[in-house]
N, C-alpha and C positions, 0 to 999 in steps of 0.2 A: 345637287350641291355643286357651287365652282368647283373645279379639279383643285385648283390651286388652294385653296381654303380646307379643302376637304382631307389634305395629306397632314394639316397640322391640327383634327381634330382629336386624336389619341392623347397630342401634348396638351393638354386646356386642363387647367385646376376645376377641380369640383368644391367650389364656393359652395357651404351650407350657409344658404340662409336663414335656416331653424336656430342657428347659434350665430347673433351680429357680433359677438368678440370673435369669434376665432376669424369669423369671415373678414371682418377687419385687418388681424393679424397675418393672414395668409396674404392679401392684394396689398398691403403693405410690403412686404418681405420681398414679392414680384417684381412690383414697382420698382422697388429700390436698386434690381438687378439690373433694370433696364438702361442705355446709357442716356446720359445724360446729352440734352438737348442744346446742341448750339444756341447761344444764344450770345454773341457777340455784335451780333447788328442792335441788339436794342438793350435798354435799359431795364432791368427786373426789380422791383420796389416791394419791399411787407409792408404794410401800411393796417390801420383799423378804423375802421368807419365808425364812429359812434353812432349806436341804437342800445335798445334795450333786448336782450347784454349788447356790448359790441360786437362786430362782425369783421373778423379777417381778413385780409384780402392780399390777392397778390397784382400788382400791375405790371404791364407788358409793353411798353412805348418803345414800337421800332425804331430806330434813327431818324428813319425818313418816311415817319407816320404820317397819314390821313387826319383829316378833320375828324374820324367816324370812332366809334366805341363800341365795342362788346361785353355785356356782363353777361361773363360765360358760367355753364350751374353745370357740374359735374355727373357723372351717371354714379352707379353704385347702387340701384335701388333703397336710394334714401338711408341706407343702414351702413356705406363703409363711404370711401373716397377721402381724399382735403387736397388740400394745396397742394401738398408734393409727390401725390398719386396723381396729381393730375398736369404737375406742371408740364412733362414731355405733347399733351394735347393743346395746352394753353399758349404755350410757347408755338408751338406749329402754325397755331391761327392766327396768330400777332403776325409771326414772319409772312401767311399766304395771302392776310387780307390786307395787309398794311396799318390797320388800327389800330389803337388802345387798345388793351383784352384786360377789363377787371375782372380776375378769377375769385372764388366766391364761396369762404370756406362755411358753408351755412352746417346747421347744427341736425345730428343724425337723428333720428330712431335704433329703437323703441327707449331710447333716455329722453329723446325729447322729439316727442308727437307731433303732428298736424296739429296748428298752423307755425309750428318755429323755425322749417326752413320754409316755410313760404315768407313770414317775415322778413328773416333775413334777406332772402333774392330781395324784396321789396327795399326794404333800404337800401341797400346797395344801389338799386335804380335810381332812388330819390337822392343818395348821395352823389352818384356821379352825374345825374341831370344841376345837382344843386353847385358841384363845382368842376364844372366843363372848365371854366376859364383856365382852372388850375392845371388841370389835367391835359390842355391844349384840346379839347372839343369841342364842335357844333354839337347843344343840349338838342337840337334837332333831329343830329344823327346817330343815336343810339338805337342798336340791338340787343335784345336779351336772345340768348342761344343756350341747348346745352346736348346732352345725348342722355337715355331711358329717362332716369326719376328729375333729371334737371333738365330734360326738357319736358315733364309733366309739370315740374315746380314755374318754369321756363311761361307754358302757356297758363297758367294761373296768374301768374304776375302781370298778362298781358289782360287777361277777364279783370283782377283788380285795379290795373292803370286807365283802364276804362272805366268802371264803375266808379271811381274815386276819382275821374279828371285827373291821375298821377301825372307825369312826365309821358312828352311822347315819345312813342318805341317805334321807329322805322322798319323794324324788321322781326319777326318773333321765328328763330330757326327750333325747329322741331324734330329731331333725331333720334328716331322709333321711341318715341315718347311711351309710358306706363298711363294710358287719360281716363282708364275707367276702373274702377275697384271692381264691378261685375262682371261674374266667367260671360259676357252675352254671347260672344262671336265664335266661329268656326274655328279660328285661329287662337283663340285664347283655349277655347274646350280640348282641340284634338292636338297639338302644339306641347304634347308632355315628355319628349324623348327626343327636343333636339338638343344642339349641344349650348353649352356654356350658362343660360339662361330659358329655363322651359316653363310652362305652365305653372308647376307645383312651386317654383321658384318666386315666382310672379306673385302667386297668392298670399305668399309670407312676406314677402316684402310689402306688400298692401298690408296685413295683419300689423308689422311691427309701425305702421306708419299711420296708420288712425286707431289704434288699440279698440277699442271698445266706441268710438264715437262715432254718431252717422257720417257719411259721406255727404261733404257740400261739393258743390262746382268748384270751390277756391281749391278743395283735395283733389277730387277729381274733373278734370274740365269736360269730358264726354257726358257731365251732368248737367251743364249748362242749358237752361233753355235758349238764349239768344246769341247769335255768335256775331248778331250786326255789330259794327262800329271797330270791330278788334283789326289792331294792326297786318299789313299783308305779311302770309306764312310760306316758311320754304318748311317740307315735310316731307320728311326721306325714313321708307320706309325698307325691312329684310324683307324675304320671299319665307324663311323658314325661322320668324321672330311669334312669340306669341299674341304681341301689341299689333298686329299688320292690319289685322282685320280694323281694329276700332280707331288708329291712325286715317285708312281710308276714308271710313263713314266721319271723320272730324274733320278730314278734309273738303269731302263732298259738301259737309255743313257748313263750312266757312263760305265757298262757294257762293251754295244758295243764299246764305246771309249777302251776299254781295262786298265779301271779302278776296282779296287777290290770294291765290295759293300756286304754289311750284312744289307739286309732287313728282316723289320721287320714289319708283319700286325698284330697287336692285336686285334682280333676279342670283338665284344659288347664295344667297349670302344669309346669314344668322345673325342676332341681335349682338352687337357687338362684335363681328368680324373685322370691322376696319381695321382692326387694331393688328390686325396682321397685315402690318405695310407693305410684305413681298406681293401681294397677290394684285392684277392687275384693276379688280373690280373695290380693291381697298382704295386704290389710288386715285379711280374714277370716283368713288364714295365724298373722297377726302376735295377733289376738284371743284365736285358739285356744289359739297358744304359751302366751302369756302368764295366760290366763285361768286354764290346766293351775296353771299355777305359785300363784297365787295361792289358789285354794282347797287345793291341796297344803299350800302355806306358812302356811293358816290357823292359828290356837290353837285 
């Protein structure tokens, strides 16, 4: 484990994810502790996308924004997160990458199942390809991004925008994404005692996220058989994350499909560590993400 990382693993809440209300309630309460994010270079917007229901959103237009766009999907293992759990990250990538950042309050589990936040990411994409003008973007230059369950939600939007001829996505960022509902890998099976997010943790947030229904590709993308044609991925992966292993092998897959990929292994770090900004390999974490985006997001 980083040194650095490693002194502030005593302080980390223990999120039960057997219970999504309390779990909610607790990284709400957290959140709310945290300070609040500069954000005087850019403008911050609520806005609602109409879909079926509607879909929330917040946007992020730095002053002296880029043509480029990001519809950023929140982590939380599909069962906590929204807008203002997430604005301190949202706001961060707006300021690092220069884009729009439409943040993306799609709808939780186990109240509402696979496929409702996949939906939601989806319209969001269709909506802000459908009005770039407004929003000051190239419909060219859009990313979907997110970290764990929104960047699983993240790379399904990218398997659907392909199958469905959607809007094109210049960039699909992948940040130790959740891509397979089966224990298959070393790192999902022996991965039950690190910190913040382990194995046993993993599996319940899969439970509350397809209840009772099989696993498709759009739920899970490591079910995928063909990964030709999908947009290029940047995919950054922990050393001690339970998703590491099947992150790899979907990286290796894009690959062979003849898809561009920019892996990334952070050694000593845990699912969700970045978020301790003191530490040097958070900072590189946060450099990497964001760097992806921005030459993606180029003209």
């Amino acid at each position: 484990m980083d040194p650095e990382l490693e002194a502030f693993i005593p302080f980390l809440p223990d999120i039960d994810m057997e219970d999504p209300v309390a779990a909610r309630k607790n990284f709400t309460e957290r959140a709310a502790a945290a300070p609040a994010p500069d954000t005087s270079d850019m403008e911050v917007e609520d806005r609602t996308v109409p879909a079926d229901p509607d879909v929330a959103v917040r946007i992020y237009r730095p002053h002296q924004a880029s043509r480029g766009a990001v519809v950023w999907l929140h982590g939380g293992g599909g069962v906590f997160g929204d807008l203002d759990t997430e604005h301190p990250w949202a706001a961060r990538i707006a300021d690092l990458t220069g884009a729009v950042v439409i943040s993306v309050d799609y709808r939780l589990a186990p109240e509402h199942r696979y496929p409702a936040a996949l939906d939601d990411a989806y319209a969001v994409l269709t909506w802000t390809a459908e009005h770039a003008a407004e929003l000051g973007v190239d419909p060219e230059r859009i990313a979907v991004a997110g970290h764990s369950a929104g960047a699983a939600i993240s790379a399904a939007v990218a398997l659907r925008a392909r199958d469905q001829r959607g809007p094109s996505i210049r960039l699909q960022v992948l940040n130790e994404p959740g891509l397979d509902d089966r224990p298959r890998t070393w790192s999902r099976r022996h991965f039950t005692d690190v910190p913040w997010m382990n194995s046993g943790k993993i599996a319940a947030a899969w439970r509350h996220y397809l209840g009772d229904q099989p696993a498709t590709p759009y739920a899970a993308p490591a079910r995928a058989a063909d990964l030709s044609g999908l947009p290029p991925a940047y995919i950054a992966t922990a050393e001690f994350c339970p998703n590491r292993d099947e992150d790899i092998e979907y990286a290796l897959r894009l690959l062979q499909a003849g898809v561009s990929v920019e892996l990334r292994q952070w050694p000593g770090t845990f699912h969700g560590s970045q978020a301790i900004l003191s530490a040097d390999v958070s900072q590189r974490q946060i450099a990497g993400l964001t760097a992806a985006l921005r030459r993606a997001l180029a003209a």
